[in-house]
ROVO-740885 format. One record per residue: residue in three letters; residue number from 1; z, x, y of N, C-alpha, C in turn. Coordinates in nm, 3 decimals. Each point is the difference from the previous one (the first is absolute). Layout:
ALA|NUM|Z|X|Y|Z|X|Y|Z|X|Y;
...
end
This chain:
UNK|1|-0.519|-0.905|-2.646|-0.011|-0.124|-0.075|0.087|-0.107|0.065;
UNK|2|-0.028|-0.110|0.011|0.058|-0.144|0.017|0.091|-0.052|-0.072;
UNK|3|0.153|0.000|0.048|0.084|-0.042|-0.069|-0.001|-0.140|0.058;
UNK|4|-0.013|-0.126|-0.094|-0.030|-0.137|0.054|0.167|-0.037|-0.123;
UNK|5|0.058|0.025|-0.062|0.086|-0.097|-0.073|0.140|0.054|0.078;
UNK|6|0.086|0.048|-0.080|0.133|-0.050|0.095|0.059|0.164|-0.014;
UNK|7|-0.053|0.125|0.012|0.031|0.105|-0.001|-0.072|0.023|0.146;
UNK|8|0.065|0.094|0.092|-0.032|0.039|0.127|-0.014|0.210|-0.076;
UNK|9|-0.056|0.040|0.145|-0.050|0.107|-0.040|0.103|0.146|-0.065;
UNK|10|0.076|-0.067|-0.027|0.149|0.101|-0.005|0.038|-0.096|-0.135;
UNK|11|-0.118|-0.082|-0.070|0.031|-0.061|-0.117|0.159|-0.070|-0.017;
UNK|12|0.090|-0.006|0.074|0.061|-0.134|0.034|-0.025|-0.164|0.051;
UNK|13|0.077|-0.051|-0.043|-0.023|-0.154|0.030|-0.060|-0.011|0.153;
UNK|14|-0.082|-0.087|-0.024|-0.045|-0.052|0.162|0.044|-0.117|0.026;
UNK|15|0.115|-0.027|0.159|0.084|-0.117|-0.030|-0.148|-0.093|0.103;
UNK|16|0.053|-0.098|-0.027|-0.122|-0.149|0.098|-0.064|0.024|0.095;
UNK|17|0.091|0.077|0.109|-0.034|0.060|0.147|-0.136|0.089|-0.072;
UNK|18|0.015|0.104|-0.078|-0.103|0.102|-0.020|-0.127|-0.052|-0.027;
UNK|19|0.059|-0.085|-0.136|-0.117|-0.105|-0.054|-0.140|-0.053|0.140;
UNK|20|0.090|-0.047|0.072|-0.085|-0.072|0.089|-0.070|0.069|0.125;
UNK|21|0.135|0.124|0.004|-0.068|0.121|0.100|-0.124|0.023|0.013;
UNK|22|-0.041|0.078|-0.096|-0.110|0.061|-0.017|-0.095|-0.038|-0.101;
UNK|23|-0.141|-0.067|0.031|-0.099|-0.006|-0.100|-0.078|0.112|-0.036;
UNK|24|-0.109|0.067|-0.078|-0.103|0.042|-0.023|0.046|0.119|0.063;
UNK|25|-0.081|0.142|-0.081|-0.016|0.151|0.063|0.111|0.021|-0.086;
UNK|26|0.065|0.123|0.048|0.097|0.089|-0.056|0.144|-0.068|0.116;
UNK|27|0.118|-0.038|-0.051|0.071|-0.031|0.037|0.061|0.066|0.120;
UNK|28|0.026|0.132|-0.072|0.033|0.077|0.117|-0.060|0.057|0.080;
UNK|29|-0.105|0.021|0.016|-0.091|-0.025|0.113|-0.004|-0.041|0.095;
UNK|30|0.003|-0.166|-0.080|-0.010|-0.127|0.117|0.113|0.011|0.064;
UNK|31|0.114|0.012|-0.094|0.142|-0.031|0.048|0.045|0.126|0.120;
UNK|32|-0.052|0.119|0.010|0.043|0.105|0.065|-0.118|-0.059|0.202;
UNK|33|-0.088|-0.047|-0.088|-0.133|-0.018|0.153|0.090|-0.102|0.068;
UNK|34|0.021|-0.067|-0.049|0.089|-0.149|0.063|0.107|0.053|0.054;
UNK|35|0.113|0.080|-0.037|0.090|0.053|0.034|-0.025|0.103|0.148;
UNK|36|-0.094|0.040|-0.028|-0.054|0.135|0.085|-0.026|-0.104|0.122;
UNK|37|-0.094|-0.119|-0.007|-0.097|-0.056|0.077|0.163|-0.062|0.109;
UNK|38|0.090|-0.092|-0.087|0.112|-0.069|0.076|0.091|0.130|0.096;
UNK|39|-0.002|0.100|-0.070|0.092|0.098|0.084|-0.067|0.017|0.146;
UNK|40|-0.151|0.041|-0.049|-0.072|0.064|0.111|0.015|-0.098|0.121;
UNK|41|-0.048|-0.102|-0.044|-0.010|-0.166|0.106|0.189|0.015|0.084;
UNK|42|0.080|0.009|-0.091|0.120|-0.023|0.086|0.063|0.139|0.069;
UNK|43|-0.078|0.120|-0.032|0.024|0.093|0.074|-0.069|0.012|0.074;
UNK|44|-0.150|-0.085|0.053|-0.007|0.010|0.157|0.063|-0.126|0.059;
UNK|45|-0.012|-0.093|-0.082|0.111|-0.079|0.123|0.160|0.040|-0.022;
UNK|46|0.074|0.099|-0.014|0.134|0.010|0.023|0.050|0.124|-0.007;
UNK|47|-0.079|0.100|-0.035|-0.016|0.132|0.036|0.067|0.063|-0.164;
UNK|48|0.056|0.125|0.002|0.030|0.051|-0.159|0.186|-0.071|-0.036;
UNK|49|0.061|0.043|0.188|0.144|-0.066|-0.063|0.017|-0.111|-0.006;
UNK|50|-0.115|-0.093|0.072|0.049|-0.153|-0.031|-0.032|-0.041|-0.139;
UNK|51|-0.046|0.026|-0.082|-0.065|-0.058|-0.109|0.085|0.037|-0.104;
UNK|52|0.023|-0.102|-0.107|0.120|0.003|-0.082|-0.094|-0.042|-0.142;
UNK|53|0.064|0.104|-0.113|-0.034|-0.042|-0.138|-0.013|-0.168|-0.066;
UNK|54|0.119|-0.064|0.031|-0.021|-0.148|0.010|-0.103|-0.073|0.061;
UNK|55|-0.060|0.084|0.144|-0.107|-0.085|0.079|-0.134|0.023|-0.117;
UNK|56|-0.007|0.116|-0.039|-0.100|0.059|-0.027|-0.036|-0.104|-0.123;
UNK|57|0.077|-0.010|-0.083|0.004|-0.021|-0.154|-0.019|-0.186|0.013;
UNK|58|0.050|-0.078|0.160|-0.060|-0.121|0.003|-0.114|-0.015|0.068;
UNK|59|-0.038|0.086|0.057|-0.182|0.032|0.069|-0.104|-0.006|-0.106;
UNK|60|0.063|0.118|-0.100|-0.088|-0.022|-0.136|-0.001|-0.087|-0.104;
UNK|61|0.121|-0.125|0.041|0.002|-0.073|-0.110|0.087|0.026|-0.102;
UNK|62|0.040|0.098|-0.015|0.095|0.080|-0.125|0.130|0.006|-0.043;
UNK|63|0.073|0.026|-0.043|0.107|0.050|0.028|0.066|0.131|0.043;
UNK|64|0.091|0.024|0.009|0.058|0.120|0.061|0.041|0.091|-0.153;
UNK|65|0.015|-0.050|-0.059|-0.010|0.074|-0.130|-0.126|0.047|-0.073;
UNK|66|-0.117|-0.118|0.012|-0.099|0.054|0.004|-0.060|0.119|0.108;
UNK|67|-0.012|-0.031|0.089|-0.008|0.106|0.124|0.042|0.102|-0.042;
UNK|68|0.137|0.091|-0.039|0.017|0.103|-0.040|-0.036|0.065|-0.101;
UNK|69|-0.017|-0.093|-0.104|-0.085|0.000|-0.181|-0.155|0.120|0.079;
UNK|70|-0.100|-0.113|0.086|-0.156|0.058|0.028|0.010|0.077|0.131;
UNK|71|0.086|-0.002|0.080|-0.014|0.093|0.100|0.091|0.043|0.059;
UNK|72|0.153|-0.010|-0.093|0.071|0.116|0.051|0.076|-0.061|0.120;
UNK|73|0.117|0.079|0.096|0.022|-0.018|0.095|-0.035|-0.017|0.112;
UNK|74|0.067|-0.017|0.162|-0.046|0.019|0.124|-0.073|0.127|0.011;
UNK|75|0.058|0.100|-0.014|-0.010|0.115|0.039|-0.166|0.026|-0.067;
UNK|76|0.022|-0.025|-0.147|-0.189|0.022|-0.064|-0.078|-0.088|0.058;
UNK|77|0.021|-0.167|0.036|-0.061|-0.039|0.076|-0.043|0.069|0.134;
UNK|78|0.065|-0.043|0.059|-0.026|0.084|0.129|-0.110|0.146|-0.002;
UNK|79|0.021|0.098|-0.121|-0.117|0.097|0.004|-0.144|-0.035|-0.026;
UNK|80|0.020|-0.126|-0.138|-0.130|0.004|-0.058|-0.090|-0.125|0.096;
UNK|81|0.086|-0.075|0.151|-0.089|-0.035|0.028|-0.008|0.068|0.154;
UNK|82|0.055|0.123|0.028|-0.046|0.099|0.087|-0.153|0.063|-0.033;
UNK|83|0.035|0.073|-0.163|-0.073|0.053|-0.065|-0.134|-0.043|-0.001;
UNK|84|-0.056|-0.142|-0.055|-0.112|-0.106|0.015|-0.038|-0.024|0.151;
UNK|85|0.078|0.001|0.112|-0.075|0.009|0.126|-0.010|0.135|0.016;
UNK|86|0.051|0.084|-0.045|-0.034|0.145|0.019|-0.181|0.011|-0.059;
UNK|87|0.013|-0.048|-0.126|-0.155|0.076|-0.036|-0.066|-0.084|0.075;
UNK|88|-0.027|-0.184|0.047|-0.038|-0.033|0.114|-0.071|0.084|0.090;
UNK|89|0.150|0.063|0.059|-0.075|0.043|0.100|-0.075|0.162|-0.016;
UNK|90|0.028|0.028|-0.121|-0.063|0.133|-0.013|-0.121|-0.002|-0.025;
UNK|91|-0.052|-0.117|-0.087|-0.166|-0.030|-0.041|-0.048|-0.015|0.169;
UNK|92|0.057|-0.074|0.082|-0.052|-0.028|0.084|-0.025|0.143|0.087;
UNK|93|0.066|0.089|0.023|-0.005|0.133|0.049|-0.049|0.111|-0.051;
UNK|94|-0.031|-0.009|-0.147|-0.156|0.062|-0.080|-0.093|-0.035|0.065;
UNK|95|-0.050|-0.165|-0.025|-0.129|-0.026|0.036|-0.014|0.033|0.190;
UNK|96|0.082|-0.002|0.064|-0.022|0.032|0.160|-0.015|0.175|-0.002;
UNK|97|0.008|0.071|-0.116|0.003|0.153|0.036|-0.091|0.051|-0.074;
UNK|98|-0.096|-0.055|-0.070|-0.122|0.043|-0.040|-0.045|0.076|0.062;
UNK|99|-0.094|-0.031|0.159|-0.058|0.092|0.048|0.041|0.125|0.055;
UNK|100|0.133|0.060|-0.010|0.101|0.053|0.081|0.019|0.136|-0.073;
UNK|101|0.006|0.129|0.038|0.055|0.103|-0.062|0.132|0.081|0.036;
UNK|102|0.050|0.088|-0.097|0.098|0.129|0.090|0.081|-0.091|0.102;
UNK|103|0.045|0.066|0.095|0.101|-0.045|0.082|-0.014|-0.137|0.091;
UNK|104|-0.140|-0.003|0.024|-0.069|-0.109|0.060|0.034|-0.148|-0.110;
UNK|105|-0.012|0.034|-0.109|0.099|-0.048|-0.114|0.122|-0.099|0.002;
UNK|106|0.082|0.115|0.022|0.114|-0.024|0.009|0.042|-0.079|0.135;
UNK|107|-0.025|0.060|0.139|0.009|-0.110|0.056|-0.047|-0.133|0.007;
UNK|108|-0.125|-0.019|-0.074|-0.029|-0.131|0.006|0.086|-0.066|-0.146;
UNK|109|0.040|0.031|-0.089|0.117|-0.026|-0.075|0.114|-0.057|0.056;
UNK|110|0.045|0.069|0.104|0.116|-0.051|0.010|-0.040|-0.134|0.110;
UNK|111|-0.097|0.002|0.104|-0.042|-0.103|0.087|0.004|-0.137|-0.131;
UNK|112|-0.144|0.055|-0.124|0.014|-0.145|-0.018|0.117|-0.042|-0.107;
UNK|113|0.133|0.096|-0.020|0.119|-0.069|-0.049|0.042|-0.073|0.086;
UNK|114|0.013|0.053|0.116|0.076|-0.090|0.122|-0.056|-0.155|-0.030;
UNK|115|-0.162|-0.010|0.029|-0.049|-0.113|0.025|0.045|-0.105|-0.166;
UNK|116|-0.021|0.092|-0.109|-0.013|-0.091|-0.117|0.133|-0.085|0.020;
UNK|117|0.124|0.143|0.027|0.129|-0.057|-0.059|0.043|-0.078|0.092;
UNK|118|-0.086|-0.044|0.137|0.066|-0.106|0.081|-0.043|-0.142|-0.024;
UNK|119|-0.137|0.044|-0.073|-0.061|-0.151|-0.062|0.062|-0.067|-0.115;
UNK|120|0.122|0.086|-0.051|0.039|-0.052|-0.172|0.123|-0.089|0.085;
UNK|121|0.004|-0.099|-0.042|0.138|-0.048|0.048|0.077|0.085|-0.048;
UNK|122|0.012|0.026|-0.137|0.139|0.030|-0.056|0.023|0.120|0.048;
UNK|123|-0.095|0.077|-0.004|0.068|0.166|0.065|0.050|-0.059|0.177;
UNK|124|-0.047|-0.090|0.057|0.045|-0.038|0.130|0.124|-0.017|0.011;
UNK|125|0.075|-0.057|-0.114|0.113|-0.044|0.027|0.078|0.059|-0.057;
UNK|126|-0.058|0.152|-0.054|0.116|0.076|-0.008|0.027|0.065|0.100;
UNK|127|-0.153|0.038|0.080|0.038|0.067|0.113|0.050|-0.062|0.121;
UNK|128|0.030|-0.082|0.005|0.035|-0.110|0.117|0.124|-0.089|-0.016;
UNK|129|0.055|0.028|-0.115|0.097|-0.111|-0.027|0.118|0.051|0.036;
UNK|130|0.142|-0.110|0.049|0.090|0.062|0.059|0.086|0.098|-0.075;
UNK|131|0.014|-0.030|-0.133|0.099|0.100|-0.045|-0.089|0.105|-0.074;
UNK|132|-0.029|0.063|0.033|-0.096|0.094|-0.085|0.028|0.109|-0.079;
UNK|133|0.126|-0.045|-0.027|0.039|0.145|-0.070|-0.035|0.019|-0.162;
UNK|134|-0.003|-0.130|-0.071|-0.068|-0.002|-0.123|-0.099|0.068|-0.006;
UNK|135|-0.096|-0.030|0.088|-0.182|0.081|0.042|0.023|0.138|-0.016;
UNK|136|0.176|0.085|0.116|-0.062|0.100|0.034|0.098|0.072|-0.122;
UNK|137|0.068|-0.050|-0.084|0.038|0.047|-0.146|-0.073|0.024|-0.085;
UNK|138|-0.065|-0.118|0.007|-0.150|0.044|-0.144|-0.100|0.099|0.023;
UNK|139|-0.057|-0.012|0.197|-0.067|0.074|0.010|0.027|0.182|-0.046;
UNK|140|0.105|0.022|0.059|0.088|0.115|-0.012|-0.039|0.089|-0.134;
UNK|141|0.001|-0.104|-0.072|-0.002|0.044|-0.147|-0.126|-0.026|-0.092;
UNK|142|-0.080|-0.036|0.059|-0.144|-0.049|-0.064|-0.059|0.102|-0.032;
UNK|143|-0.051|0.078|-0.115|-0.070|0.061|-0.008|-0.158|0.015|-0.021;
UNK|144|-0.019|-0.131|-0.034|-0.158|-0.010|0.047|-0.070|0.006|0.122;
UNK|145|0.074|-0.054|0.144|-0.035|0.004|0.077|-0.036|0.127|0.090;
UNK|146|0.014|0.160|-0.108|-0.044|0.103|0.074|-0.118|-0.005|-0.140;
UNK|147|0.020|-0.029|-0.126|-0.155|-0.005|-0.060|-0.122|-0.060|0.076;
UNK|148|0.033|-0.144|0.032|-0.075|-0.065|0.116|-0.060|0.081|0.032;
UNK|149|0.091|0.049|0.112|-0.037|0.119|0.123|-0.097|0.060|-0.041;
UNK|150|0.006|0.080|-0.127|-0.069|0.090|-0.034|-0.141|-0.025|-0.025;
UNK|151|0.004|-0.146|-0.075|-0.151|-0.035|-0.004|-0.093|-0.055|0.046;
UNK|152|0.112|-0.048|0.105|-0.077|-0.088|0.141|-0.081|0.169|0.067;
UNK|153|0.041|0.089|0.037|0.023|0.130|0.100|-0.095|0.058|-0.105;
UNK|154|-0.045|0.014|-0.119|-0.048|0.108|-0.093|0.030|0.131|0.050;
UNK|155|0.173|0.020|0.044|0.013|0.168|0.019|0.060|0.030|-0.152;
UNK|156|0.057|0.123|0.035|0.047|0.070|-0.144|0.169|-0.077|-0.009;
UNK|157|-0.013|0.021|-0.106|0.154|-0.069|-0.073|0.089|0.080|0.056;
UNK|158|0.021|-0.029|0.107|0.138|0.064|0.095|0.081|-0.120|0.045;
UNK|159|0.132|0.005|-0.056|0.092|-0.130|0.006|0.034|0.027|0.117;
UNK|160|0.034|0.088|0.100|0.036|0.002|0.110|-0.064|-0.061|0.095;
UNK|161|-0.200|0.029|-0.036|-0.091|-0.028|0.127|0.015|-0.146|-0.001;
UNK|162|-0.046|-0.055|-0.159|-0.032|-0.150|-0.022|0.158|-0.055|0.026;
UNK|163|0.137|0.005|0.022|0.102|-0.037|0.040|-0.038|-0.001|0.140;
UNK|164|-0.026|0.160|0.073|-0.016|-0.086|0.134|-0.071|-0.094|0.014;
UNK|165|-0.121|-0.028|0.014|-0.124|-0.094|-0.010|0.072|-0.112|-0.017;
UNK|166|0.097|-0.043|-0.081|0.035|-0.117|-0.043|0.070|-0.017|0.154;
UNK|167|0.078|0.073|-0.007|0.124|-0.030|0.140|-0.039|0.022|0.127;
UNK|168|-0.114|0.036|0.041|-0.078|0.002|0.083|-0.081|-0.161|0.061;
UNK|169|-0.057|-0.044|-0.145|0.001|-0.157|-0.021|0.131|-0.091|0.031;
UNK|170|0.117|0.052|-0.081|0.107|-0.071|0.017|0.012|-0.044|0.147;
UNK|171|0.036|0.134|0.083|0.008|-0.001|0.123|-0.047|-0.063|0.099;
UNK|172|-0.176|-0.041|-0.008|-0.069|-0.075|0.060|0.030|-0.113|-0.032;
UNK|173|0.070|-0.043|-0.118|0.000|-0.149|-0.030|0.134|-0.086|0.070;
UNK|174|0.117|0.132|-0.019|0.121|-0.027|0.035|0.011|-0.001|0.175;
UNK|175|-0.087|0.110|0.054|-0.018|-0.028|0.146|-0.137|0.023|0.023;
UNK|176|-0.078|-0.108|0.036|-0.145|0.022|0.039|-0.009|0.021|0.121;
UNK|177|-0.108|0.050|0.072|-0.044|0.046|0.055|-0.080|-0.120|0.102;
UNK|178|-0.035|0.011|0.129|-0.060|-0.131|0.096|-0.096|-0.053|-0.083;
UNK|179|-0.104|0.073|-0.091|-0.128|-0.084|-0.059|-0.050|0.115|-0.120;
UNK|180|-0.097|-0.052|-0.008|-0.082|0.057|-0.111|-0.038|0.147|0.065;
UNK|181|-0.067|0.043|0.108|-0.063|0.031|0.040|0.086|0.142|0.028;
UNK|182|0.156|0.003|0.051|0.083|0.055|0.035|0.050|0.085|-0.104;
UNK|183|0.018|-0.086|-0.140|0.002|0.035|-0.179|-0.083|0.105|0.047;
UNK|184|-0.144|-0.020|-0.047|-0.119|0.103|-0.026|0.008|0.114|0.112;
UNK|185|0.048|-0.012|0.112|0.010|0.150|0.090|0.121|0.053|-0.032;
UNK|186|0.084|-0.034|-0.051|0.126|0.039|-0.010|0.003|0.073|-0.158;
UNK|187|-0.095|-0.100|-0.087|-0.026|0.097|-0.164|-0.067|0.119|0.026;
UNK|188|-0.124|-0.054|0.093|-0.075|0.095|-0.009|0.029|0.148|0.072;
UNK|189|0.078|-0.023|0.079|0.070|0.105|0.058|0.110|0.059|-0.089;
UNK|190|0.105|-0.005|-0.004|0.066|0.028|-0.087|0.005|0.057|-0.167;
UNK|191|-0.069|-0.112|-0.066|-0.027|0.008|-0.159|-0.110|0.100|-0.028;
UNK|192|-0.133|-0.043|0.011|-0.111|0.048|-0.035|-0.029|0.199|0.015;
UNK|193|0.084|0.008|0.123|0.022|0.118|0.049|0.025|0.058|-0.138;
UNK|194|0.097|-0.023|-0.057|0.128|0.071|-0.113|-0.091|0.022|-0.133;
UNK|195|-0.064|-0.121|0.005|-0.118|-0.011|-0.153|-0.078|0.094|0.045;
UNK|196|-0.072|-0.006|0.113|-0.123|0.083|-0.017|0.046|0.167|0.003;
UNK|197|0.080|0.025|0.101|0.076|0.126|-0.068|0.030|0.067|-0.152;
UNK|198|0.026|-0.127|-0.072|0.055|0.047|-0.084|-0.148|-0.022|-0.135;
UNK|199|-0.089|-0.087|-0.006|-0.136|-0.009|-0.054|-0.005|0.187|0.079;
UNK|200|-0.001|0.011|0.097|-0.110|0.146|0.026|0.100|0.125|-0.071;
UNK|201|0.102|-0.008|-0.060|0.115|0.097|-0.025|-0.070|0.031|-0.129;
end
């Protein structure tokens, strides 16, 4: 429901700034997309450590008190707009693996992560940006990103396999390889081997 008078969604006062913030829809909604949309924009131009709660909260127009009210800190920022280029690029790596089965699968999984996640800016500039250690903290600890795995790959719910798979990706992203072409002899050698072994087990 539409709170239009002077209660915000936590039924406290809404001071002028709020008032004028946000029109129409569900407040927090709007107020979390806007938030999400300004982070994302200044984390490819300045990577995860340049970007500061203050920048964020005048990108969106907001305040910094608001900012924490609908979306929390750096740190939740930073996931939930990893997270949103994550499914990005995962829709995009469903629809490229349609025709594909078993291990033949899986390597083409991980080829077209490479390609999606170099087209997203924002995953670009985690992988590319100078201080990267924010990236390789969250990554560390992400636990969706071996679910991913799992449903990009349709193997069996083995956190170990779909962990490698992920870091296998990682790897190519963090040091690529001369071209595309070099990727695919190098998956296909290596990876596919291990799946199809283990499909025939």
């Amino acid at each position: 429901m539409v709170r239009q008078n002077n209660e915000d969604v936590s039924g406290g006062a809404v001071d002028t700034e709020q008032a004028d913030w946000l029109t129409g829809g569900s407040r927090r909604v709007l107020a979390v997309e806007r938030i999400h949309a300004a982070a994302a924009d200044l984390i490819r131009e300045q990577g995860i450590d340049g970007v500061s709660v203050d920048e964020v909260a005048a990108r969106a127009g907001c305040s910094r008190a608001t900012l924490y009210r609908y979306a929390g800190g750096k740190r939740t920022l930073v996931e939930a707009v990893m997270s949103r280029a994550a499914d990005s690029v995962a829709d995009h790596v469903e629809q490229a693996l349609e025709p594909f089965e078993d291990s033949e699968r899986i390597v083409e999984a991980i080829l077209a992560s490479l390609v999606a996640i170099r087209a997203e800016p924002t995953l670009v500039q985690w992988f590319t940006g100078v201080h990267p250690r924010s990236t390789d903290e969250y990554l560390a600890r992400a636990p969706e990103l071996g679910r991913v795995a799992i449903s990009l790959t349709r193997i069996a719910p083995d956190e170990e396999a779909a962990g490698w798979i992920v870091r296998v990706v990682l790897a190519l992203l963090t040091w690529p390889l001369p071209d595309a072409a070099a990727e695919r002899r190098t998956v296909e050698r290596f990876v596919e081997p291990i799946f199809r072994i283990r499909a025939a087990s």
